[in-house]
Structure formats: C-alpha cells, structure tokens
C-alpha positions in Angstrom: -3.4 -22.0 8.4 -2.6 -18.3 7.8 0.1 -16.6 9.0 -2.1 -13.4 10.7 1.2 -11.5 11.5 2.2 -11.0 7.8 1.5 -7.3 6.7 -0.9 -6.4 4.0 2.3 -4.5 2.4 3.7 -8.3 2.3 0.8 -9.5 0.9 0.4 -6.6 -1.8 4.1 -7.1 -2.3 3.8 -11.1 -3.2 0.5 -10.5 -5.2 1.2 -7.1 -7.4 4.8 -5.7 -5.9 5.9 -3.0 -4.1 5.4 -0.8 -7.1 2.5 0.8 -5.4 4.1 2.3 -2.9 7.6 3.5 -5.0 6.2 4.1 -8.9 5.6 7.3 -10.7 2.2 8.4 -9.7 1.5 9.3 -13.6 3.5 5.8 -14.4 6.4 7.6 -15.9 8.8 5.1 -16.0 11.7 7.8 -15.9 10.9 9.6 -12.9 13.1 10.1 -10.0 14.8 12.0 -7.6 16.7 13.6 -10.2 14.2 13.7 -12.9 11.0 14.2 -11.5 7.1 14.9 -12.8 5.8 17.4 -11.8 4.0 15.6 -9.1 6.6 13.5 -7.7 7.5 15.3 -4.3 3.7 16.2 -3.7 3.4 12.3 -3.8 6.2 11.0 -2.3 5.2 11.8 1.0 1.6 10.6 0.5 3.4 6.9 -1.1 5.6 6.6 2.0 2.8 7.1 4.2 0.4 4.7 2.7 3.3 1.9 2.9 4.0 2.4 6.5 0.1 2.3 6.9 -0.1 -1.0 4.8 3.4 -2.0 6.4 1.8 -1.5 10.1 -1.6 -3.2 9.4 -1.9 -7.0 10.0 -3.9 -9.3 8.7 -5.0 -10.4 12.0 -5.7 -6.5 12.9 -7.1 -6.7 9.3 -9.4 -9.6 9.8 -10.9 -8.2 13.4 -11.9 -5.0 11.7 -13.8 -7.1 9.2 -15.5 -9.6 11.9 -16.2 -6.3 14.0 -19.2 -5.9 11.1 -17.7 -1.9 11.1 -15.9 -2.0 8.1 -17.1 -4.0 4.4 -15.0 -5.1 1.6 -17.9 -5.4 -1.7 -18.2 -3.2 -4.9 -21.8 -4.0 -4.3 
C-alpha cells in the first residue's frame, strides 16, 4: 500500500532529485548566489515557489484531483 501522505516533491526527489527545484535554470553548472546567469534571481523565486507547491501537494490530494475526472495526466 502507498503511503498517500508522501509529497510529490518526495517523490520527484527519490525519482530525479531535488535538482528541479535548486539548478541553474540554463543548466549552468557554476551558477550561484555569487556568480549568477543572468536569469538566476528572476528564477529563484519562481523555483522556491514551485517546491513549496510540489512540497504542499500530496499524493492523496494528488490522487482525488485525478478521481474527481477534473484534471488528466495523457500526452494524448
């Protein structure tokens, strides 16, 4: 049975990571704080939002939208 009160930043961070939330946006691998892109600031904000969005979603919360016949997850 599944554990629906893991995060989907937990699952993303056992699949891929956290990198998705804290790399470069252009995948510089020498960005920071102190040597930014020229992108980095405009994007830091929009990365820490999107992993307190991830970090406050669980799968149960997750699963119910999907059941609810709302939402879809297909390429097709």
């Amino acid at each position: 049975k599944y554990n629906l009160e893991h995060s989907l930043a937990d699952v993303i961070g056992a699949i891929d990571g956290n990198g998705i939330f804290t790399n470069c946006i252009l995948g510089l691998k020498k960005c920071s704080e102190k040597r930014p892109c020229p992108l980095h600031f405009e994007f830091k904000e929009i990365k820490l939002k999107i992993a307190n969005e991830f970090e406050n979603t669980k799968l149960g919360e997750f699963q119910d939208r999907l059941l609810s016949g709302h939402f879809y997850l297909s390429n097709i």
